[in-house]
Backbone atoms as SQL, in Angstrom:
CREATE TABLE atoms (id INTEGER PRIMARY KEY, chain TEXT, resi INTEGER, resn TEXT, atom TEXT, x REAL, y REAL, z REAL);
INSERT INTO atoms VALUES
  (1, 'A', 1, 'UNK', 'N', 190.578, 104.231, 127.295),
  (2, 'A', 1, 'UNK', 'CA', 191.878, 103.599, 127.497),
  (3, 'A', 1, 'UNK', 'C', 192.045, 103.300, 128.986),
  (4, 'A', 2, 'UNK', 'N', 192.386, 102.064, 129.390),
  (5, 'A', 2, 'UNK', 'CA', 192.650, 101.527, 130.733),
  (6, 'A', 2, 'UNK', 'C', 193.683, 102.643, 131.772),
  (7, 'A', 3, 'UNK', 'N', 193.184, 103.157, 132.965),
  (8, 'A', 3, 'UNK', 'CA', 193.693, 103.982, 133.204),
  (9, 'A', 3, 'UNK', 'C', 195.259, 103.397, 133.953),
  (10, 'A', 4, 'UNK', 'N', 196.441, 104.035, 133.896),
  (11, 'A', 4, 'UNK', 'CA', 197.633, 103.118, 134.541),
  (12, 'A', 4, 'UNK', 'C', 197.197, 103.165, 136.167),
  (13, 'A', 5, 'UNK', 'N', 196.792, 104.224, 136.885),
  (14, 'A', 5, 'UNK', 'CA', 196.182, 104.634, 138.135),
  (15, 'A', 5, 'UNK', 'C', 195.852, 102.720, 138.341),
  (16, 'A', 6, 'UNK', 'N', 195.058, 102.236, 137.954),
  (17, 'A', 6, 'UNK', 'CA', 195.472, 100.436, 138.242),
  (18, 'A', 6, 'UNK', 'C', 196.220, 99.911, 138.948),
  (19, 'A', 7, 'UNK', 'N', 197.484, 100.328, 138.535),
  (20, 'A', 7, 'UNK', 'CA', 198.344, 99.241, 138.217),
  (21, 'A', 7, 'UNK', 'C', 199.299, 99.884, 140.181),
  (22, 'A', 8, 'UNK', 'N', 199.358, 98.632, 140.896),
  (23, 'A', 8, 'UNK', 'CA', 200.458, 99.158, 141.972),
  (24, 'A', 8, 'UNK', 'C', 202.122, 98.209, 142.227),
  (25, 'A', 9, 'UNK', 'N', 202.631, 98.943, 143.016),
  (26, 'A', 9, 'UNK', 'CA', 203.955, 98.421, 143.494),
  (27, 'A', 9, 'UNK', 'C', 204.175, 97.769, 144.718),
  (28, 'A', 10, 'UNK', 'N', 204.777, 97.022, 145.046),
  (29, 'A', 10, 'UNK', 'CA', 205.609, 96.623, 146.006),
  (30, 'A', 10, 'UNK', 'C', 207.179, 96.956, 145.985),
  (31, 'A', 11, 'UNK', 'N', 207.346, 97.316, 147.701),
  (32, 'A', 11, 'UNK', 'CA', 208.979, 97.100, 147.431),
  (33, 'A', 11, 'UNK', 'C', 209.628, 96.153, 146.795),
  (34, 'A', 12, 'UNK', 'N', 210.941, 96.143, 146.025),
  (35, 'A', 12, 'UNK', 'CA', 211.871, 95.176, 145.717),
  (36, 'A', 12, 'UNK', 'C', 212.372, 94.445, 146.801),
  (37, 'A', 13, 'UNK', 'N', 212.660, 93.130, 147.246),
  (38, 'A', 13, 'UNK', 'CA', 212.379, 92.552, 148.271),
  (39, 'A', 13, 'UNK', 'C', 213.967, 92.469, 147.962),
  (40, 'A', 14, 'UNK', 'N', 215.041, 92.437, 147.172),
  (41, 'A', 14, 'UNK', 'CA', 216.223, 92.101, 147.072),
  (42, 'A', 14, 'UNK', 'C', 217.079, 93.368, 145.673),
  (43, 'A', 15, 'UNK', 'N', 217.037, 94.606, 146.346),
  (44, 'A', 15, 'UNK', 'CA', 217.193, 95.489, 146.025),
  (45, 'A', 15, 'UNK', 'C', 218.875, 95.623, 145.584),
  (46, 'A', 16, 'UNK', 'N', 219.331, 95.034, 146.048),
  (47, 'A', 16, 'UNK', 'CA', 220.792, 94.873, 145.700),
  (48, 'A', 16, 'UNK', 'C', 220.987, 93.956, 144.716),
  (49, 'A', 17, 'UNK', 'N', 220.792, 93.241, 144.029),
  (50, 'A', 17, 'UNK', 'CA', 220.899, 92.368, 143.307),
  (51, 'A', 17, 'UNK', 'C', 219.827, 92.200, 141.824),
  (52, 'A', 18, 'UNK', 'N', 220.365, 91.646, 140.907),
  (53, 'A', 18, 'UNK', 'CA', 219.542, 91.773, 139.720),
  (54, 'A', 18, 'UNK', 'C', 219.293, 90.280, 139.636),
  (55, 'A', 19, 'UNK', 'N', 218.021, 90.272, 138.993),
  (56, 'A', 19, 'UNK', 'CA', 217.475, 89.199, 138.642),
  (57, 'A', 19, 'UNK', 'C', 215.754, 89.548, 137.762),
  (58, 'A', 20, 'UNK', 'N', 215.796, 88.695, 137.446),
  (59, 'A', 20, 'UNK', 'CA', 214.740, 88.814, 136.209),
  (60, 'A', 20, 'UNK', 'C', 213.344, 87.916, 136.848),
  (61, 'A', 21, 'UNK', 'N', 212.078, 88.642, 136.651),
  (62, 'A', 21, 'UNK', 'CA', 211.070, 88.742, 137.055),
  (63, 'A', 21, 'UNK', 'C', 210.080, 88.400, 135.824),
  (64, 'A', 22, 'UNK', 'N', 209.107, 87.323, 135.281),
  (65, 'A', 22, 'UNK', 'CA', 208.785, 87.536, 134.040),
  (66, 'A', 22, 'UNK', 'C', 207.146, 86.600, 134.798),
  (67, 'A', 23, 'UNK', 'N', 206.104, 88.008, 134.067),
  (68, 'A', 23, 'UNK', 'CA', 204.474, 87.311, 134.246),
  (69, 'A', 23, 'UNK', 'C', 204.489, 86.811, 133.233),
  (70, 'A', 24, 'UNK', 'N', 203.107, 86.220, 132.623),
  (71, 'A', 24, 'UNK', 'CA', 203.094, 85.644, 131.284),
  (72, 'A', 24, 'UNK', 'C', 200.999, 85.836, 131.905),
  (73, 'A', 25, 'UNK', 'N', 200.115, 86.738, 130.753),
  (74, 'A', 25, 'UNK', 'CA', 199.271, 86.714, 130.738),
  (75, 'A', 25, 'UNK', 'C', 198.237, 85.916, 129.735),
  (76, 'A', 26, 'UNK', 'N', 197.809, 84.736, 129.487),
  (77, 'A', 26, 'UNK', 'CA', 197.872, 84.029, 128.483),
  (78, 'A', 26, 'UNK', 'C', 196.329, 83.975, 127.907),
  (79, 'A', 27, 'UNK', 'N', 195.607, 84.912, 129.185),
  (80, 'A', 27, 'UNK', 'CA', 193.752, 85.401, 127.925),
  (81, 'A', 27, 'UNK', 'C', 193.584, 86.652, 128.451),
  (82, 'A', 28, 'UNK', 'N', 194.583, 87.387, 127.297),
  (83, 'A', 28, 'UNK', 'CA', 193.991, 88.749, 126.883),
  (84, 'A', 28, 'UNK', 'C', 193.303, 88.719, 125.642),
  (85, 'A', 29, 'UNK', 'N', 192.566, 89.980, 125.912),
  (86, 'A', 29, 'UNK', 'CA', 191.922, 90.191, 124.937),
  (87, 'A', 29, 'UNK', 'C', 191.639, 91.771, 125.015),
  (88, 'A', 30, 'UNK', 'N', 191.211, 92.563, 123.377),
  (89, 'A', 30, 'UNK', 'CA', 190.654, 93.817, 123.229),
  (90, 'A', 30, 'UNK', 'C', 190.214, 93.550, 121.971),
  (91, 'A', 31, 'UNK', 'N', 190.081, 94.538, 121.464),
  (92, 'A', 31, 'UNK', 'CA', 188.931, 94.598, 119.893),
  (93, 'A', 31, 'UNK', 'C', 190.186, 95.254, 119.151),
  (94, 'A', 32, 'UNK', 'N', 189.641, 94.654, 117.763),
  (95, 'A', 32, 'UNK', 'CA', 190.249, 95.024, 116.874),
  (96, 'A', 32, 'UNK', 'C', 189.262, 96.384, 116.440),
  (97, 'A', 33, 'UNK', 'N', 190.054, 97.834, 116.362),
  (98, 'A', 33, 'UNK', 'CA', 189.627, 98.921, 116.274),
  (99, 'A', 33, 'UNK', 'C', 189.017, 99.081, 114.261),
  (100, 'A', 34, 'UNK', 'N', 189.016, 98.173, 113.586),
  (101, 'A', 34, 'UNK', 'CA', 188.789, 98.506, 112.302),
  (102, 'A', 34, 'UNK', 'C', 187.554, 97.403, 112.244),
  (103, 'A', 35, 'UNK', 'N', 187.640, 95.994, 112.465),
  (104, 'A', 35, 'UNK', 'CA', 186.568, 95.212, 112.811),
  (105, 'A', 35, 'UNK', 'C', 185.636, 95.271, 113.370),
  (106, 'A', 36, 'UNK', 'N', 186.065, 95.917, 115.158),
  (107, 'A', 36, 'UNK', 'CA', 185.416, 95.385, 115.954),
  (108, 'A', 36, 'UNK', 'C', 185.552, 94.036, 116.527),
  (109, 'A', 37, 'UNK', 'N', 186.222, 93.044, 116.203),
  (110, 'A', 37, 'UNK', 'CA', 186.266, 91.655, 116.420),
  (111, 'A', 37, 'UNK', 'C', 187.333, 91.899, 117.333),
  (112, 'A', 38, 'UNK', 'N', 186.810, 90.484, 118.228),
  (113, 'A', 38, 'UNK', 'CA', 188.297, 90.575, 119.596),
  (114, 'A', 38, 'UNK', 'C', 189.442, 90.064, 119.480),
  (115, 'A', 39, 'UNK', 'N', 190.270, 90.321, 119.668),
  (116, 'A', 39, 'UNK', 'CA', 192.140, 89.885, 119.383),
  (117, 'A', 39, 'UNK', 'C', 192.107, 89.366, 121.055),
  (118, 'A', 40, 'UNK', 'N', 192.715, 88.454, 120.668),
  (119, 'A', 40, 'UNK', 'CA', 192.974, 87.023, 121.762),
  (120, 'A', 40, 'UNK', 'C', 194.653, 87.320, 121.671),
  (121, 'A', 41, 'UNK', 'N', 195.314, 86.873, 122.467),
  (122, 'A', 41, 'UNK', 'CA', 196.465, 87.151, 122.823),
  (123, 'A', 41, 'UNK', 'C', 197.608, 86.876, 124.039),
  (124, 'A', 42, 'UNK', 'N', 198.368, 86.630, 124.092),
  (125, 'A', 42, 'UNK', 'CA', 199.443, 86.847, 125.422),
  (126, 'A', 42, 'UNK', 'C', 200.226, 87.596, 125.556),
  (127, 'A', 43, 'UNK', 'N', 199.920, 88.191, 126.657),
  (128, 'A', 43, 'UNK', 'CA', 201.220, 89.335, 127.275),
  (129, 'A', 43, 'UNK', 'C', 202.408, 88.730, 127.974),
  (130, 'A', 44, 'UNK', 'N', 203.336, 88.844, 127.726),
  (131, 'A', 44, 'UNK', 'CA', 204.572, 88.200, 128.324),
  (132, 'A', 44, 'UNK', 'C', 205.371, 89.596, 129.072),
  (133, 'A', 45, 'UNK', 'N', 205.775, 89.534, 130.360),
  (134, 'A', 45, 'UNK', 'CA', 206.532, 91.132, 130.927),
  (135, 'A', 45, 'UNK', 'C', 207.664, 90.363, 131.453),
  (136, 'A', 46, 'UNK', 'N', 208.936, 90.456, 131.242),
  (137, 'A', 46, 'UNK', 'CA', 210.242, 90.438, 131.672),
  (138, 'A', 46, 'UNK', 'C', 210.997, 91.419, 132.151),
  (139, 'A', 47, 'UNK', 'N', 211.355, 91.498, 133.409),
  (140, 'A', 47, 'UNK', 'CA', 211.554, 92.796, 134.105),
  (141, 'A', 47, 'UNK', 'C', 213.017, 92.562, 135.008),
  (142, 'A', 48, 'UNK', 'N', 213.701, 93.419, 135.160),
  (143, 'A', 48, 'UNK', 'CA', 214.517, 93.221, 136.061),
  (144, 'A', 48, 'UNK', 'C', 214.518, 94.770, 137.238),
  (145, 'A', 49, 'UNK', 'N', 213.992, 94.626, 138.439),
  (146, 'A', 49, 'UNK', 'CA', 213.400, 95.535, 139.135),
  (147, 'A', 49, 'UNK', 'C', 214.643, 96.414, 139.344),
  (148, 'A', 50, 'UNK', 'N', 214.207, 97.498, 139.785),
  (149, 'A', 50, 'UNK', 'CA', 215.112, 98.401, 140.422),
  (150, 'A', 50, 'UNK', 'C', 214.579, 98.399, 142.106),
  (151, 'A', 51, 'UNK', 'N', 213.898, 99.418, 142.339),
  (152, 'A', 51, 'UNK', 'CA', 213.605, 99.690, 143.782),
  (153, 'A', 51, 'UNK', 'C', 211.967, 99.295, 143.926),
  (154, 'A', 52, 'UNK', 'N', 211.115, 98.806, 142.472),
  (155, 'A', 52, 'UNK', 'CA', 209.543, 98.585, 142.909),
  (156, 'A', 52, 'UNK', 'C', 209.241, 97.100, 142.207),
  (157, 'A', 53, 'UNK', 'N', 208.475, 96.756, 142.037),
  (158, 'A', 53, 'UNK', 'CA', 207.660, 95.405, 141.768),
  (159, 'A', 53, 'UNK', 'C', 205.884, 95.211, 141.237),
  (160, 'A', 54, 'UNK', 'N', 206.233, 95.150, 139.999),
  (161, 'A', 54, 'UNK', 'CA', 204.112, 95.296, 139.833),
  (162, 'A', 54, 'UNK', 'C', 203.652, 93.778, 140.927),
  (163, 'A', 55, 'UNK', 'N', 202.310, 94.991, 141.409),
  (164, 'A', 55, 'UNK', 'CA', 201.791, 93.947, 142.099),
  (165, 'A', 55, 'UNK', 'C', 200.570, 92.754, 141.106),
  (166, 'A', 56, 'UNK', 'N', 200.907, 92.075, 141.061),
  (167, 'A', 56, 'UNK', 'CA', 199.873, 90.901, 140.160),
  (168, 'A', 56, 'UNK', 'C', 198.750, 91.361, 140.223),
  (169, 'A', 57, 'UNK', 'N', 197.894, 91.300, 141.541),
  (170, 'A', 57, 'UNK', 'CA', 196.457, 91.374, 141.229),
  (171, 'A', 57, 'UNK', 'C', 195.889, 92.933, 140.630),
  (172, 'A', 58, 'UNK', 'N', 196.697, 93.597, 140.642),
  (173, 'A', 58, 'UNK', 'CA', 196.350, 95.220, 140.126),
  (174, 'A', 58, 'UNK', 'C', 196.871, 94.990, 138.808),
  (175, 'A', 59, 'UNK', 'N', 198.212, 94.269, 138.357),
  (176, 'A', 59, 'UNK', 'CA', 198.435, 93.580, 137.051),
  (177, 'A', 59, 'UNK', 'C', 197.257, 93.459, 136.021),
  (178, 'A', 60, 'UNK', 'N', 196.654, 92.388, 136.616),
  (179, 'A', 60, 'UNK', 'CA', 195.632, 91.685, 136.152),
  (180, 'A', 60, 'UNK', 'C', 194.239, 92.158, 135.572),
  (181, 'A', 61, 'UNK', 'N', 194.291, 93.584, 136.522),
  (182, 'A', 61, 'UNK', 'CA', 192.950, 94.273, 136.591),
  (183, 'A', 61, 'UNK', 'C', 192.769, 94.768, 135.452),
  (184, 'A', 62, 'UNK', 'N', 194.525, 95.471, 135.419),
  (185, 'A', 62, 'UNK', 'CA', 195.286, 96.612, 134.165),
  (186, 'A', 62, 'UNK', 'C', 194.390, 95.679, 133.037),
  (187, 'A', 63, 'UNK', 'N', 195.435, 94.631, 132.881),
  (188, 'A', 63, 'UNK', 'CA', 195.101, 94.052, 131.538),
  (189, 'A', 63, 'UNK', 'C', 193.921, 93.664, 130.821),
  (190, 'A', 64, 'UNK', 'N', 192.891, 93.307, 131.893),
  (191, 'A', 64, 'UNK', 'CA', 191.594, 93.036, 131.709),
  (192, 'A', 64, 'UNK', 'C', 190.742, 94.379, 131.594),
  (193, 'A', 65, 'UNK', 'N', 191.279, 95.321, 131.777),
  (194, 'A', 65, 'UNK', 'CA', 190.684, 96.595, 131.213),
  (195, 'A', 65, 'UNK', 'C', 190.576, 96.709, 129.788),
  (196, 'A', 66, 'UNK', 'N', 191.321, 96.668, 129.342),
  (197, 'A', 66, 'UNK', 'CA', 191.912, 96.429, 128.021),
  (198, 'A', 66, 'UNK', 'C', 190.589, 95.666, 127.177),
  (199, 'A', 67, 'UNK', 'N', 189.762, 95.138, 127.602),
  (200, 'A', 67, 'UNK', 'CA', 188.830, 93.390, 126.920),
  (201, 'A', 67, 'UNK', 'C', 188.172, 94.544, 126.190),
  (202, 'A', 68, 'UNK', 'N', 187.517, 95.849, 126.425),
  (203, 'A', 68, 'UNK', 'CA', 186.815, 96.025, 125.420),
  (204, 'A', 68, 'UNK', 'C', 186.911, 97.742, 124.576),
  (205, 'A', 69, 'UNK', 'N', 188.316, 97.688, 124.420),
  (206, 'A', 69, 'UNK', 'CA', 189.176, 98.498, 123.740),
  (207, 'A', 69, 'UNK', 'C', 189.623, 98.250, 122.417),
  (208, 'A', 70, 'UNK', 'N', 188.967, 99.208, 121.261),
  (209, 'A', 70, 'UNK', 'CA', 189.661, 99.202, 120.249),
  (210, 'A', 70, 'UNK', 'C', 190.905, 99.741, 120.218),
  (211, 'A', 71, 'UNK', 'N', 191.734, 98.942, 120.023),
  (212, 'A', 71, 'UNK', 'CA', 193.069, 99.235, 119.586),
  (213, 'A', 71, 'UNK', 'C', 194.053, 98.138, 118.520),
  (214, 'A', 72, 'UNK', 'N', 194.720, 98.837, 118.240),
  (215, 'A', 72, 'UNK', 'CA', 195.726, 98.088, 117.316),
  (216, 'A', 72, 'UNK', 'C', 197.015, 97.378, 118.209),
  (217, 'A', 73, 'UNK', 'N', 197.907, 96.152, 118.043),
  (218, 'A', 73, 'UNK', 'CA', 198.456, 95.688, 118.269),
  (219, 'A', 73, 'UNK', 'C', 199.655, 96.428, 119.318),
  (220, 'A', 74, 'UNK', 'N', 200.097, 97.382, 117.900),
  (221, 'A', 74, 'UNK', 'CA', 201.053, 97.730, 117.972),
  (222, 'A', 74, 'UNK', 'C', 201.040, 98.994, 119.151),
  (223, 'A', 75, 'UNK', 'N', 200.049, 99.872, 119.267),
  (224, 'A', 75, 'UNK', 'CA', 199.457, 101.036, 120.168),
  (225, 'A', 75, 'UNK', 'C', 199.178, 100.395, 121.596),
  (226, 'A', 76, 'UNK', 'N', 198.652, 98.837, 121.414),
  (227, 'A', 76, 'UNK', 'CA', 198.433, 98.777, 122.585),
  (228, 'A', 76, 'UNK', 'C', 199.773, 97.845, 123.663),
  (229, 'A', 77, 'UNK', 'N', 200.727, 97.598, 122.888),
  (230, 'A', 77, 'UNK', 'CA', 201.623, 96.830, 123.344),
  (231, 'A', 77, 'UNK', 'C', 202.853, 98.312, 124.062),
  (232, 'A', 78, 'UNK', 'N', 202.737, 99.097, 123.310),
  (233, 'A', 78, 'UNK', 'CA', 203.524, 100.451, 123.602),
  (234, 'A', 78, 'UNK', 'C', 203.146, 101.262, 124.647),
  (235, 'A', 79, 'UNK', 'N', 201.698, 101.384, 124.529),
  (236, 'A', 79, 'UNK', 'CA', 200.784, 101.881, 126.105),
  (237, 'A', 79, 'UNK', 'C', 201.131, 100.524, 126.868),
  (238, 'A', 80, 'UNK', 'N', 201.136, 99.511, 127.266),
  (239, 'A', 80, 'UNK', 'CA', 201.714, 98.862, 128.334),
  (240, 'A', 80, 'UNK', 'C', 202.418, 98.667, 128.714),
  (241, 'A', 81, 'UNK', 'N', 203.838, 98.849, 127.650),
  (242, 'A', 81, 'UNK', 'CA', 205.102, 99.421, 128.447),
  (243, 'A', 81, 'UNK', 'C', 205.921, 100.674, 128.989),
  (244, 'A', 82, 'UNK', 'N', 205.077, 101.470, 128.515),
  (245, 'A', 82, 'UNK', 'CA', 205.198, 102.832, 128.540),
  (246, 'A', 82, 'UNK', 'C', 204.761, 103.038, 130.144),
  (247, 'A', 83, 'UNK', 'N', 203.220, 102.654, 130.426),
  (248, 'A', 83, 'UNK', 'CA', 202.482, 102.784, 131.973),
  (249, 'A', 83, 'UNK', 'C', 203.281, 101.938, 132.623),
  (250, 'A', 84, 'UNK', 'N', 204.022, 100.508, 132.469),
  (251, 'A', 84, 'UNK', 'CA', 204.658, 99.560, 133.625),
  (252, 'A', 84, 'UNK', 'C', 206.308, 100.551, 133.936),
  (253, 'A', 85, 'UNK', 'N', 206.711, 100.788, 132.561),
  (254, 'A', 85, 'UNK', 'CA', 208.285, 101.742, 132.885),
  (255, 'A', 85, 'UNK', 'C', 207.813, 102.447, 133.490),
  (256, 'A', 86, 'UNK', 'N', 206.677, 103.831, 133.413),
  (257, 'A', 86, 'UNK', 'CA', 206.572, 104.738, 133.899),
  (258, 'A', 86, 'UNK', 'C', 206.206, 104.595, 135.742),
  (259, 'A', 87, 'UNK', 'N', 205.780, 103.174, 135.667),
  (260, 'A', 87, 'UNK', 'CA', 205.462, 102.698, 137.405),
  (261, 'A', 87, 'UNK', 'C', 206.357, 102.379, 138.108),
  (262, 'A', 88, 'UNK', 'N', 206.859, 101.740, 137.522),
  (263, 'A', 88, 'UNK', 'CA', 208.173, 100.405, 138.209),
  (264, 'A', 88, 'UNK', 'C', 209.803, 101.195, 138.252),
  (265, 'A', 89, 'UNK', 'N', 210.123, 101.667, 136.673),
  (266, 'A', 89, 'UNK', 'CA', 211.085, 102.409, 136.442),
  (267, 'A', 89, 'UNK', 'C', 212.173, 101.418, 136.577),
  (268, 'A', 90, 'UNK', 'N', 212.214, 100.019, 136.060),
  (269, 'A', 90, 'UNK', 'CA', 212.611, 98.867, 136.218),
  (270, 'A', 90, 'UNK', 'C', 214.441, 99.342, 135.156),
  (271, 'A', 91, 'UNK', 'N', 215.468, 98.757, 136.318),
  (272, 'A', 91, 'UNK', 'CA', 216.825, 97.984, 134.868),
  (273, 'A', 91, 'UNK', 'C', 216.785, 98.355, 133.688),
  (274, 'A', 92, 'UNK', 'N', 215.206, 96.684, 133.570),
  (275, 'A', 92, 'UNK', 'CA', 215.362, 96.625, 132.311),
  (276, 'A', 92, 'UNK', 'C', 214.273, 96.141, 131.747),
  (277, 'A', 93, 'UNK', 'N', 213.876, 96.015, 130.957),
  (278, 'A', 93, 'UNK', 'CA', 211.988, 95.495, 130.755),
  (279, 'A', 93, 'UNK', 'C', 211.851, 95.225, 129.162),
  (280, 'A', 94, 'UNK', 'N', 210.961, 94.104, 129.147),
  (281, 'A', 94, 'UNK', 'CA', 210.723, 93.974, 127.756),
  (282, 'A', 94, 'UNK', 'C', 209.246, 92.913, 127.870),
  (283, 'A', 95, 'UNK', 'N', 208.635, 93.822, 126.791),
  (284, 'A', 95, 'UNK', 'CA', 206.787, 93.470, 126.723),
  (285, 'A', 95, 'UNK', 'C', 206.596, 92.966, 125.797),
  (286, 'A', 96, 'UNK', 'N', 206.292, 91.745, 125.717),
  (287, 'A', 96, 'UNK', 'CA', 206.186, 90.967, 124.531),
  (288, 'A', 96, 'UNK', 'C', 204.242, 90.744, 124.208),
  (289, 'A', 97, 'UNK', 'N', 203.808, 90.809, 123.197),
  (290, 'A', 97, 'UNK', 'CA', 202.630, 90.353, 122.763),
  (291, 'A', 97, 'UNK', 'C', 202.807, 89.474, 121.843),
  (292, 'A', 98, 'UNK', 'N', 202.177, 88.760, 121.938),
  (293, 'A', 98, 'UNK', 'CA', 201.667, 87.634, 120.600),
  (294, 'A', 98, 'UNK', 'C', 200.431, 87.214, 120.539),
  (295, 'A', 99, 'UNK', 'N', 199.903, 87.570, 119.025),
  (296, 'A', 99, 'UNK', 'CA', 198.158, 86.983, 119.097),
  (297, 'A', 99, 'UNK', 'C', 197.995, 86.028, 118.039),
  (298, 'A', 100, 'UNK', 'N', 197.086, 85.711, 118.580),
  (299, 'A', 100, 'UNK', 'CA', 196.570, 84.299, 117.495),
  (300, 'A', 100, 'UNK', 'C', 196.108, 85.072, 116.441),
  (301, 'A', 101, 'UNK', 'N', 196.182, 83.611, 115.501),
  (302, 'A', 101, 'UNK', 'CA', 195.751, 83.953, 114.035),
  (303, 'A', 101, 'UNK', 'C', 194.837, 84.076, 113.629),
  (304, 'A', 102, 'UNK', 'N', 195.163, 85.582, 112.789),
  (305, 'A', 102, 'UNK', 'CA', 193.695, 85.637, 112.056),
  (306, 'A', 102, 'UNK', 'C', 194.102, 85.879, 110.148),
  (307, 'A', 103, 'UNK', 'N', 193.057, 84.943, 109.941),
  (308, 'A', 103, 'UNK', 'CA', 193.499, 85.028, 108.204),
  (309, 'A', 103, 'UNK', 'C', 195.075, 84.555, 107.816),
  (310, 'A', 104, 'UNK', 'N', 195.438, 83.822, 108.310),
  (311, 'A', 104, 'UNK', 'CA', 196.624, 83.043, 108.474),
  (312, 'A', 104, 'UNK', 'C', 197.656, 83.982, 108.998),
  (313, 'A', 105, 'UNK', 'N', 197.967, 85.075, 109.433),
  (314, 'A', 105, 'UNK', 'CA', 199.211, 85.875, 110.199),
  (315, 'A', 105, 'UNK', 'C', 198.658, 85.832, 111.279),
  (316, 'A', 106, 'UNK', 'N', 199.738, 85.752, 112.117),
  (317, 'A', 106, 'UNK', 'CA', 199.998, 85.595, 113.395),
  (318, 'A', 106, 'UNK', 'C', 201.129, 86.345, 113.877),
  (319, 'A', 107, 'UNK', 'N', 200.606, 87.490, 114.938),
  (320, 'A', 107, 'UNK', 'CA', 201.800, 88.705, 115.318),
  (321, 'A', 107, 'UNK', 'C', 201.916, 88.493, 116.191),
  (322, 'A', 108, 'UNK', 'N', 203.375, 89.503, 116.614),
  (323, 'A', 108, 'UNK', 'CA', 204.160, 89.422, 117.878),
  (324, 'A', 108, 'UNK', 'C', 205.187, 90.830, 117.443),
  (325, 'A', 109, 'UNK', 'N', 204.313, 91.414, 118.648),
  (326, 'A', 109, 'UNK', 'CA', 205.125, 92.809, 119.223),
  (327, 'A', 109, 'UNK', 'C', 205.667, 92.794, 120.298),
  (328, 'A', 110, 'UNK', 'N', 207.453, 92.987, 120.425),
  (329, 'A', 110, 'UNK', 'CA', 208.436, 93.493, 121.396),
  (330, 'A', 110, 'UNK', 'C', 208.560, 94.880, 121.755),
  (331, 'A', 111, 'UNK', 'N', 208.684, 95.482, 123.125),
  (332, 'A', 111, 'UNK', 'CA', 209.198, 96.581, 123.371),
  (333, 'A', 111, 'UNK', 'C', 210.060, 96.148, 124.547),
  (334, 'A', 112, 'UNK', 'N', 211.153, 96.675, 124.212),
  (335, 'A', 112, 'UNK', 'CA', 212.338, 96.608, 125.056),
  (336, 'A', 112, 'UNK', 'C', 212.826, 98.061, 125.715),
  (337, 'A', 113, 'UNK', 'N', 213.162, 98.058, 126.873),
  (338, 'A', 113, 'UNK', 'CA', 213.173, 99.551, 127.625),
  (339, 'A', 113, 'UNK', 'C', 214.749, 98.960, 128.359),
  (340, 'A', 114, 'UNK', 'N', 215.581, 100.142, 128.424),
  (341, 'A', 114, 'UNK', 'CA', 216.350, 99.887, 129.540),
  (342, 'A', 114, 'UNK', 'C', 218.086, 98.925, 128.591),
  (343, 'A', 115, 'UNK', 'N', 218.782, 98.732, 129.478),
  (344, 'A', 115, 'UNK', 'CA', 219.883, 98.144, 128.759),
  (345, 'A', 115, 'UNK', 'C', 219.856, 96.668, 129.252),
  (346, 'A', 116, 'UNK', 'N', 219.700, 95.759, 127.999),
  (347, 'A', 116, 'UNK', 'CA', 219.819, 94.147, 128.325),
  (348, 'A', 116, 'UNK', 'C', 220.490, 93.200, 129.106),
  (349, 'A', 117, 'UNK', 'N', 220.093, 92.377, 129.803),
  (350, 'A', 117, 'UNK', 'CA', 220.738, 91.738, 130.749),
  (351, 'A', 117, 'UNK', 'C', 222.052, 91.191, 130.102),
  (352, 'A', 118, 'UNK', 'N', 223.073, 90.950, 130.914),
  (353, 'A', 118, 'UNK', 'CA', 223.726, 89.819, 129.644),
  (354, 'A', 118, 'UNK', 'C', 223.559, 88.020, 129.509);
């Protein structure tokens, strides 16, 4: 499992104020843990910072750790919001996955942390 140790911060550059922060990772990939076959996918992160900021290129590293990990959808969308809350400690955060289709379904897992913007 991709270690979070990866993943770093920057200060919040506008610490007083809220506003919403959103990456969009659009070729992930890991293995499907019952196949073996790779799940293609996008990570979407919507964040509204408190006092830190993921830094992108340690972002990036995180996620690409991930390429040759069996896991399930749902396990691995929960370990990535679980390690970014546990880094950032953000407002408010919400981790979206969606993967392409296989055998005609096509998923999409939300985790939402924190209380919603309005």
């Amino acid at each position: 499992m991709p270690n979070p140790t990866l993943l770093e911060c920057f200060d919040n550059p506008s610490p007083n104020r809220d506003y919403l922060i959103e990456h969009v990772a659009e070729e992930f990939t890991s293995v499907c843990p019952k196949t073996g076959h790779p799940d293609f996918g996008t990570v979407t992160l919507q964040y509204i910072p408190s006092q830190l900021c993921v830094e992108l290129k340690s972002l990036k590293l995180y996620l690409q750790a991930f390429r040759n990990e069996g896991i399930f959808y749902e396990a691995l969308t929960n370990k990535i919001a679980d390690d970014l809350a546990e880094l950032m400690s953000p407002k408010w955060m919400l981790l979206r996955t969606d993967w392409t289709g296989r055998g005609g379904i096509r998923s999409s897992i939300e985790v939402e942390l924190g209380i919603a913007p309005d």
